[in-house]
N, C-alpha and C positions, 0 to 999 in steps of 0.2 A: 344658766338654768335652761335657755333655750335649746342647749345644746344636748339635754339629758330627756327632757318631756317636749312630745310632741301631742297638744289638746288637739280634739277636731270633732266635729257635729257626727252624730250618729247616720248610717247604721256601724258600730265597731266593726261585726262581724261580717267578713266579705266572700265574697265567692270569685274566683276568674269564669263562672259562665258570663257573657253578654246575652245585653237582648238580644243583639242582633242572631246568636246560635243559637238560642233559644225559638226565635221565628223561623229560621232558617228549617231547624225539627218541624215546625207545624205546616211550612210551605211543602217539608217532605212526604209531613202523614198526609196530608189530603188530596195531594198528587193522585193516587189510584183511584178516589171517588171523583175526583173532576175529569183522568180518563175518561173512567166508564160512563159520566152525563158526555161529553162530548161522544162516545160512541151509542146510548142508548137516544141520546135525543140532535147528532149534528153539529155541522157549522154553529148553528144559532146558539147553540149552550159552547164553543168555541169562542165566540164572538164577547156573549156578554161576560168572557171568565177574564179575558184580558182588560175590555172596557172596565169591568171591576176593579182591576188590579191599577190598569191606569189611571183612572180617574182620580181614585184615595189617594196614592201616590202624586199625583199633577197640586191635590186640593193643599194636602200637608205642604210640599213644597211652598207654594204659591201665597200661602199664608206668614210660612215664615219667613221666607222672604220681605214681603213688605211689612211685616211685626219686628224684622230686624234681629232675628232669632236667629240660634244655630239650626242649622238644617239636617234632619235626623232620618231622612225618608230610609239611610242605608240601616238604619235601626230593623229593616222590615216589619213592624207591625202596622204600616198606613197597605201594603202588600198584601199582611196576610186579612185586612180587615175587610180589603177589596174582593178578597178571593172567595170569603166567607156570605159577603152580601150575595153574590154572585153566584153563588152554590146553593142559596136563600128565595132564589127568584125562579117562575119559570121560564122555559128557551122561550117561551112567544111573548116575556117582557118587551113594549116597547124601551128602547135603550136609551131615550129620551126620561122614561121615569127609572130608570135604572141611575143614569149619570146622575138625577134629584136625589135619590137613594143616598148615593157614594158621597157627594157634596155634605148632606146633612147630618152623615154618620163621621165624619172626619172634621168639618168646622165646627158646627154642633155643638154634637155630645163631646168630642174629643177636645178639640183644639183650643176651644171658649170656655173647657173647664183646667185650663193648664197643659193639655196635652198627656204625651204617656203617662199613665200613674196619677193621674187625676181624675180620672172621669169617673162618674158615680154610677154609669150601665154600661154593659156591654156593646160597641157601637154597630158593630155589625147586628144585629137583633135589634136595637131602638130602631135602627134603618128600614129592619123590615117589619117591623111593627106602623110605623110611619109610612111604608106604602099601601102595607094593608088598610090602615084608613084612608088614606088620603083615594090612593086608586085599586079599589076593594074587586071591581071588574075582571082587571088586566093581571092583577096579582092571583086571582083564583080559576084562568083559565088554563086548564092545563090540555086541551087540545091541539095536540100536535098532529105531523104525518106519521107517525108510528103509537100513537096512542089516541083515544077519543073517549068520552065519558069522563064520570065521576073517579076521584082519587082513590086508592082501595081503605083511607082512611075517610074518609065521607059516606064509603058503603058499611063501614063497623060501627057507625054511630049508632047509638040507641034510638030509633025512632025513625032511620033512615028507611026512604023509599029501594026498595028489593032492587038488586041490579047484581049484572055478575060476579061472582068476587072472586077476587086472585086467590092464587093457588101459593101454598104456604111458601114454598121454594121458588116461585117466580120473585114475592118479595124480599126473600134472602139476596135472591141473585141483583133483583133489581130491574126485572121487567115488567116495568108500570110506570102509570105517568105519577108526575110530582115536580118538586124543586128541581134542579139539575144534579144539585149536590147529595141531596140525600135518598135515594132510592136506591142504590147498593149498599146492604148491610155487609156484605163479606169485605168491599172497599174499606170501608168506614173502620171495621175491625181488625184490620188489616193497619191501617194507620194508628189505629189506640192502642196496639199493641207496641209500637214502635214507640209513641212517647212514653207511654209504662216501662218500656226494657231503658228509656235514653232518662230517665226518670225528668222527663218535664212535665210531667202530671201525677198526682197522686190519684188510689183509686179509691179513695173515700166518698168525694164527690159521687164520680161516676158509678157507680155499686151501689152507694145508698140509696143513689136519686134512681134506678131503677129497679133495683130491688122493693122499694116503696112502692114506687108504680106498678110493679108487677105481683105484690101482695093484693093491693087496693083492688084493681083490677080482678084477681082468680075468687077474690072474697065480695066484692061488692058491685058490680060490674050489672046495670040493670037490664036483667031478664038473659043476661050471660055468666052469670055466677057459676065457678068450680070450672069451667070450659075452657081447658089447655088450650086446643085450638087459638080459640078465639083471643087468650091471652097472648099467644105467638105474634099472632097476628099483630097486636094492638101495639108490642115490643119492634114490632118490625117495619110498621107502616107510620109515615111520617116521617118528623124530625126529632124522634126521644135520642138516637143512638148519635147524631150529629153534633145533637145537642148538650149530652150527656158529656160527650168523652174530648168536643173542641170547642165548646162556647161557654158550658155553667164552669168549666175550670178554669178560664179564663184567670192569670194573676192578681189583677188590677179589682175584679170585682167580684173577687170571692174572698171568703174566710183565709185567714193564713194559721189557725190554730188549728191543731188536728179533732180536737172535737165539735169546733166550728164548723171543720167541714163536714161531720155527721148529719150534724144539725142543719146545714144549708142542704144538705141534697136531700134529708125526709122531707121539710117544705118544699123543695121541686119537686119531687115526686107526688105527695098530698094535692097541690096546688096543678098538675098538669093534669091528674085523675081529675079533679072537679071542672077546670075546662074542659079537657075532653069528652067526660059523661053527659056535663049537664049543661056548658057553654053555648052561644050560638055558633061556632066557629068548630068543624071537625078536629084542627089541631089546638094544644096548647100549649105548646114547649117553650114556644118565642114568648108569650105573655109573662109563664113561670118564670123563667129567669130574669126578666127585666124587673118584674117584681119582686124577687127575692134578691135582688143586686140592691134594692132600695134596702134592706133589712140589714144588711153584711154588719156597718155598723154596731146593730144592737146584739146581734150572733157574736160577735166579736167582744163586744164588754162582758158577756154574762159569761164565755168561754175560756177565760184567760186562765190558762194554769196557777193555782195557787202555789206559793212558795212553801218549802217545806219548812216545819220550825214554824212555832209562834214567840212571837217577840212577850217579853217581861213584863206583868203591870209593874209601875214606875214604884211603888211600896216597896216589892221584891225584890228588883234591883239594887233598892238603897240598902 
């Protein structure tokens, strides 16, 4: 009998992608946005892209090692979570709270809850959510030698004190201060289109959660309602398009039913429009997702494709 059936724990259905080419795509897309920080902001956005990469990768190692575990670092996602914190931060992070960042996003969130495919948020975002509290200072200085002032999303807030604001096609391009990793929108889409064509991401996520955002916004937008402009603007500054297209699709902490995924990106969307407008913080994309990573779950039970055919009352049958 042995020799006819082979049992064995799910999933049946398999695929020959690995993780590991599956990171390998997303170390590829975001190559051209961490260029352009290393060229728009320097060594120092150089400096903390590798530290990021190092550190995540040193922490995972180091860990299982002494837990006595298989060691998975060639997996690349301890790589690409590094790459992410680090394109999360700005060049004038001390690297000192950058390495706290990377440690706590990989032991943490990651490693303390099983590791890959366990963790219940995305770790890269809890990371930078956790320095924005912890060091709220150093995380919101974006004064550099090629940049000084307010972020051109601090100058879009509702209620923000009058200061220059970028010009629609410098925030395309990406001359302005910010994170390292997200002020080139043409980078950034540039790489979402690469996982879309390698299909490691669906555009469900990504389309709903900004399509939302960008209804909410041209309709309810206080004291900027109907103002293209200014809806360009709100789509291009920040971290919606970094967030959209390489952090809320994340595998591990997002929906895997296709109208789960509807439903999780109208809540990022919903949910970054009310930080944004009305929060105290100019961005909200890091908050949205980590709290909609907390929901995937209950997105997940109410979304389950139903079977086609209804089964017999037991009467009928007989």
């Amino acid at each position: 009998m042995s020799e006819l059936f082979n049992v064995s724990s799910n999933p049946h259905v398999r695929s020959k992608v690995t993780t590991q080419a599956i990171m390998r795509d997303v170390l590829i897309a975001l190559a051209p946005a961490c260029i352009f920080g290393i060229y728009n902001f320097g060594m120092d956005a150089c400096i903390r892209l590798l530290i990021g990469v190092v550190t995540c990768v040193a922490t995972e190692a180091i860990y299982q090692y002494f837990m006595h575990q298989k060691i998975t670092i060639m997996d690349f996602s301890a790589a690409v979570t590094g790459l992410l914190i680090a394109m999360n931060i700005p060049s004038t992070l001390n690297v000192g709270y950058e390495i706290i960042g990377c440690i706590f996003a990989i032991l943490i969130v990651k490693q303390l809850f099983g590791g890959l495919g366990q963790n219940f948020m995305n770790p890269a975002l809890a990371a930078r959510c956790f320095l924005l509290i912890a060091f709220t200072g150093p995380m919101t200085n974006f004064v550099t030698d090629a940049y000084s002032g307010a972020t051109p999303l601090a100058v879009l807030k509702p209620g923000a004190e009058a200061a220059p604001a970028t010009s629609l096609l410098d925030l395309f391009i990406g001359n302005h201060a910010g994170v390292i990793g997200e002020t080139s929108i043409i980078c950034l889409l540039i790489g979402a289109v690469y996982l879309l064509v390698k299909k490691i991401i669906s555009w469900r996520i990504p389309v709903c959660y900004i399509a939302t955002f960008a209804i909410l916004i041209f309709l309810l937008a206080p004291g900027h309602q109907f103002e293209t402009e200014y809806l360009l603007k709100e789509l291009c500054a920040g971290g919606l398009v970094l967030g959209a297209f390489f952090m809320a699709t994340d595998y591990v902490t997002s929906p895997i039913t296709p109208m789960g995924k509807i439903v999780f990106g109208v809540i990022l969307g919903v949910l970054t429009f009310i930080f944004r407008m009305y929060g105290g913080s100019a961005e909200g994309v890091s908050y949205a997702i980590i709290f909609s990573n907390l929901l995937v779950p209950l997105i997940e039970r109410v979304t389950v494709p139903t079977s086609f055919g209804k089964k017999k009352p037991e009467k009928e049958a007989k």
